[in-house]
N, C-alpha and C positions, 0 to 999 in steps of 0.2 A: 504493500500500500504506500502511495506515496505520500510524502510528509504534506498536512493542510498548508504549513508556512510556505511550501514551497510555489504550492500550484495557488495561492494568493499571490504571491511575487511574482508568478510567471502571468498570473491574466492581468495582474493591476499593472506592474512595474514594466511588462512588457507588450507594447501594442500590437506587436508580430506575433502574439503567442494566441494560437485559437486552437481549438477542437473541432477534429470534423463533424459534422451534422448527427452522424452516425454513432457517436461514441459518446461514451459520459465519464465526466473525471472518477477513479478509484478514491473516492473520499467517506472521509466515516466520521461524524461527531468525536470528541474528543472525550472519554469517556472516562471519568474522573473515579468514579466506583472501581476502576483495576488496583487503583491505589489504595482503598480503602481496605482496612486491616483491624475491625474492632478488637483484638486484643493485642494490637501495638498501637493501635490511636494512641493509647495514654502515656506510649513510652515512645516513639518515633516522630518528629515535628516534620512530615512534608512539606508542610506550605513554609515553612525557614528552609527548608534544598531548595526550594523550586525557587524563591526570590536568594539563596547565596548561592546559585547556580548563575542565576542571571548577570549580578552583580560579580562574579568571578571570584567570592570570596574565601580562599581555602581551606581559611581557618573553620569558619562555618559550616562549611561542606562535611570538615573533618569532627566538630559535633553531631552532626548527624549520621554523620558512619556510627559515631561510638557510642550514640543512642542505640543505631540499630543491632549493632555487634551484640549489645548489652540484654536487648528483646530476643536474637538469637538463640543466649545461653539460657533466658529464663524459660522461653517457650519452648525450647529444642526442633528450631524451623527456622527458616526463611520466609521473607517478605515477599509475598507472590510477584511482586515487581521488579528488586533488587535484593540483591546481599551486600551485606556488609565489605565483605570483600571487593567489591566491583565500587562500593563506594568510597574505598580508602584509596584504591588505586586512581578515582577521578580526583579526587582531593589532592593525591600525591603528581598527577601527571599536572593540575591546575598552576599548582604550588611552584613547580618547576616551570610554566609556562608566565608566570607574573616574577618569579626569581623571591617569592615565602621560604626564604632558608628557614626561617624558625619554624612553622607549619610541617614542613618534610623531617626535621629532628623530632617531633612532638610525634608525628606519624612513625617514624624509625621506631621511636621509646614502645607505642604502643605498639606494636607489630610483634616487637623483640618480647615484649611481656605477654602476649598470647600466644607465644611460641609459634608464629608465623614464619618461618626461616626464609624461608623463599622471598615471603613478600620486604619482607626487614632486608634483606641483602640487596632486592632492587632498591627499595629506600635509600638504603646507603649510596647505592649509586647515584642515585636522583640527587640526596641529597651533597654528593660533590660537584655532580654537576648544578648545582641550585644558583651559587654565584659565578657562574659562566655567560655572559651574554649570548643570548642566541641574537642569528647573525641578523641585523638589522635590514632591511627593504625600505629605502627609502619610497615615503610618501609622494606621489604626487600632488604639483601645486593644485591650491584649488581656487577657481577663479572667482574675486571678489563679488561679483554680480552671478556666479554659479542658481538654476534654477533649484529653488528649495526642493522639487520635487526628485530630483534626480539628488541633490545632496542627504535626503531623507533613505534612500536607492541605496547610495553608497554605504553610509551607517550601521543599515540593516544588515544586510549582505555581510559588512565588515563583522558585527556582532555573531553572527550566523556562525562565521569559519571559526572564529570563538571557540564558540559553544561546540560546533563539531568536534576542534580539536581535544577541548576539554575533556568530552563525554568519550571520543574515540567513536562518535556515528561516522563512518566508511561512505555511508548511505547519502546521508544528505550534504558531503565532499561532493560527490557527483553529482546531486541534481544541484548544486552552486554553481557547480563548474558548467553545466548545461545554462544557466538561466544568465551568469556572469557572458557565457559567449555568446545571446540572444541579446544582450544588454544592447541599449542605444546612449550609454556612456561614450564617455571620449576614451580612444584607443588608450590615453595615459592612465587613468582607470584604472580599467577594464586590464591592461597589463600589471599592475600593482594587485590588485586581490586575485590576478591566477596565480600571481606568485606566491602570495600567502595560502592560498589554496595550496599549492604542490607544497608551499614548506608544512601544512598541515597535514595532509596528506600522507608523506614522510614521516611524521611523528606518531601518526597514531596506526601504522603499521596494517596487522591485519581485522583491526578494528575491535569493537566489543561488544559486536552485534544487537542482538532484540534491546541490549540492557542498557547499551550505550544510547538508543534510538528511543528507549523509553522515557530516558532522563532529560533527552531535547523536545519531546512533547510536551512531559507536566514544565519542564520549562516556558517553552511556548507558549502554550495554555492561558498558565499563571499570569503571562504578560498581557492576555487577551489580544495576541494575532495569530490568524484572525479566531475569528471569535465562532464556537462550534453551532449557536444557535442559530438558525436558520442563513445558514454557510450558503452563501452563493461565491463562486471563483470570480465572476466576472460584475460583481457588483460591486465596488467597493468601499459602498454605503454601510455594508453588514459586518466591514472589519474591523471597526471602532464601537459597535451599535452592541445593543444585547448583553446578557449576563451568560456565565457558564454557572449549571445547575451540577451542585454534588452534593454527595452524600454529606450528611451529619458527621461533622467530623475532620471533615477538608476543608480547604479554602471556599468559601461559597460563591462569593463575590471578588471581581478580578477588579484592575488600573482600569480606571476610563480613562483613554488616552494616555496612560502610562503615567498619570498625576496623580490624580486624587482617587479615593476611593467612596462606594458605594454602602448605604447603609446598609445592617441588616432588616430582611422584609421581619416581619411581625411574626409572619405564620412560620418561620425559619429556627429551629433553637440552637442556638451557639455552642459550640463544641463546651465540654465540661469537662474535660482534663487540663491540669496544668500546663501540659507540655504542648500541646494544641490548640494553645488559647491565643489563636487568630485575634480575637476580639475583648475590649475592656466595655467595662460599663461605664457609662457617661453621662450615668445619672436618667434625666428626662426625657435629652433624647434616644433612651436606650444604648444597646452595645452597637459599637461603632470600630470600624478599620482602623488601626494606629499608622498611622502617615509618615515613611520617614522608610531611610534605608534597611535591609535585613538585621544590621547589627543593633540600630536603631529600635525595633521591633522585636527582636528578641530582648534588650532593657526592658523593655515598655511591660511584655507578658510576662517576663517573672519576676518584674516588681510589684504586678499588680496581684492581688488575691484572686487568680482566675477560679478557684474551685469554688468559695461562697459567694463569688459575684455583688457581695455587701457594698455599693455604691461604688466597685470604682477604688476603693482605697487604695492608698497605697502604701505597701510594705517598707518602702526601702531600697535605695539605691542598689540595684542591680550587683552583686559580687561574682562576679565569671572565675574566677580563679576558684573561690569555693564553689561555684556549681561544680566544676568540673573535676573538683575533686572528689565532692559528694555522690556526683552523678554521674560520673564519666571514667572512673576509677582514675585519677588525678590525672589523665592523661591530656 
């Protein structure tokens, strides 16, 4: 199936790009229930990967491995979406991709303490190679009076190889690489992201299949592009427009416009474990979206009392080093 971001990019971002009369795009709603895991909701925070996926956070990525790691040992399973495994190695390949030396040691420590040998040796490597600069591709100028539209084109695209590379999607390297050479960019571009493309490409090897492809959807998703309710390719009135509908327990409501967020509706009940506490109370106007980066929003939920929901209050300045010690087995 191919990726919805993709075949949005291709009918918005590309005027050359149609379907024959005959055929209809392989597209599927974005279906948010695969995620959903009621006995690791209250121990595993999706909706913090999905927005420090977005935001390239490593550190964060690398909390939520060790949330999952942690539901692993107590349930004796895996997350029908991901393992933990697959997520220390995104955290670790990210880490290395933004140059997070401290994140990749924090990842070594925990690897080497779950007796993960294999994965702690690549660490080690990652981790020397961590302050190495990967080789730089100079940017193309971008011209002062550049169309927003096409400068919007580029951004996305840019973020896309990202994400690809991060997650190790194979998959959606190729259909960039397809949509990049459909582009009506100017040649200087358009040569600048194949080339990050091929250096992406190159790094994430023989890729990390369904798992790596799974983690650029809830990503995607999250960002609301486009947007799975009533998905048209070639409208792209419905890419901004609409709400994604999930289960209890997930992110319910996505960015409008990648700004602000959406209240929750009335008939909707807010997740009720600490660790998935999307949302505070805000008093009269009820519980409401916390506005503000992933690192931002994780402050926000565990200083506030998500489980009594008693107005809103607030506990207390955020202490991350002791969550993680308490929570995360100090790693």
């Amino acid at each position: 199936m191919r990726h919805l971001l993709l075949l949005g990019l291709m009918a918005v971002l590309l005027p050359s790009f149609a379907l024959a009369e005959d055929s209809s795009p392989d597209i599927q709603p974005f279906d948010f229930s695969q995620w959903d895991d009621p006995a690791m909701n209250g121990m595993v925070d999706i909706g913090l990967l999905a927005d420090a996926l977005a935001e390239r956070d490593a550190a964060l990525v690398t909390d939520v491995a060790l949330q999952l790691s942690r539901a692993e040992r107590i349930l004796l399973r895996s997350h029908p979406k991901i393992t933990s495994e697959q997520l220390f190695r995104t955290a670790a390949t990210m880490a290395r991709n933004v140059g997070d030396k401290q994140t990749l040691a924090r990842l070594q420590k925990a690897a080497a303490a779950t007796g993960n040998k294999a994965m702690a040796s690549e660490l080690a490597a990652a981790q020397a190679l961590g302050g190495a600069s990967r080789a730089v591709i100079p940017a193309p100028e971008i011209p002062a009076d550049v169309n927003p539209d096409d400068l919007g084109e580029l951004q996305e695209i840019q973020f896309q190889i990202q994400l690809a590379e991060d997650t190790g999607d194979k998959e959606s390297l190729a259909d960039l690489r397809e949509i990049v050479g459909k582009s009506e960019l100017s040649a200087d571009i358009t040569g600048w992201l194949t080339k990050m493309i091929d250096r992406a490409d190159k790094s994430v090897g023989e890729g990390t299949g369904e798992q790596g492809r799974s983690l650029v959807l809830l990503t995607d998703a999250s960002r609301g592009w486009p947007s799975p309710s009533n998905y048209d390719p070639f409208n792209s009135n419905n890419h901004y427009g609409g709400h994604i509908k999930t289960p209890v327990g997930l992110p319910t409501y996505r960015r409008e416009n990648q700004q602000s967020w959406n209240h929750l509706p009335s008939n909707v009940n807010p997740p009720k474990n600490p660790y998935q506490g999307q949302y505070f109370n805000s008093g009269p106007q009820g519980f409401k979206k916390f506005q503000g980066s992933a690192s931002q929003q994780r402050d926000a939920r565990f200083g506030y009392q998500n489980g009594s929901r008693t107005g809103g209050k607030k506990l207390g300045t955020f202490n991350l080093d002791a969550y993680r010690q308490q929570r995360l087995g100090g790693y």
